[in-house]
C-alpha positions, 0 to 999 in steps of 0.5 A, spaced: 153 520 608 155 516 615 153 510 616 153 509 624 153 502 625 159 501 620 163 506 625 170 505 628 169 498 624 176 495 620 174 494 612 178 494 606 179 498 600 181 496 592 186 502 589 188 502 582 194 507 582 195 510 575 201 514 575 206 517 580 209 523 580 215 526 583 219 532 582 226 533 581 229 539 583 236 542 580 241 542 585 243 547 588 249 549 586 253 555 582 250 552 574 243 552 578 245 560 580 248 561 573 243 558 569 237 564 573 241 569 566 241 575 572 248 576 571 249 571 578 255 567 578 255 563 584 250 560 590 254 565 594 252 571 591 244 569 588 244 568 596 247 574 598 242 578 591 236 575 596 237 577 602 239 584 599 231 583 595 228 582 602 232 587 605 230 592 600 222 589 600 223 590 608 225 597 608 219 599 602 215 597 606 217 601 614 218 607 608 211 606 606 208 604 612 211 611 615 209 615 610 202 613 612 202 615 619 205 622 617 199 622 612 194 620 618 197 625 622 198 631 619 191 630 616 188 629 624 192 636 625 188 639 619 181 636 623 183 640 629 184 646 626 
């Protein structure tokens, strides 16, 4: 509900804050790395298992992508015939 009189006018306004939150995030470093049990020692090599799992994911994906077209196709060149 808008009241247009009290529009673009200053007015004060009484909270009670029950709580506050934060979270803490782990420190990322080689303990953080190890303690994810996938046999990762280090931050480098955690880094190094994503990128190879973007990468992997990536090249699913063209694959698949790839094979739908060729699918599309060759069912558009069975239409023509």
């Amino acid at each position: 509900m808008q009241i247009k009189e009290l529009a673009g006018q200053e007015c004060n306004f009484k909270v009670l804050v029950n709580d506050i939150k934060q979270k803490n995030l782990p420190d990322l470093d080689d303990e953080f790395a190890k303690s994810l049990g996938r046999g990762i020692e280090t931050v480098s090599a955690l880094k190094e298992k994503i990128l190879a799992d973007i990468r992997g994911e990536k090249e699913r994906i063209e694959k698949r992508k790839l094979s739908e077209t060729v699918s599309l196709t060759e069912e558009q060149e069975k239409e023509r015939y």
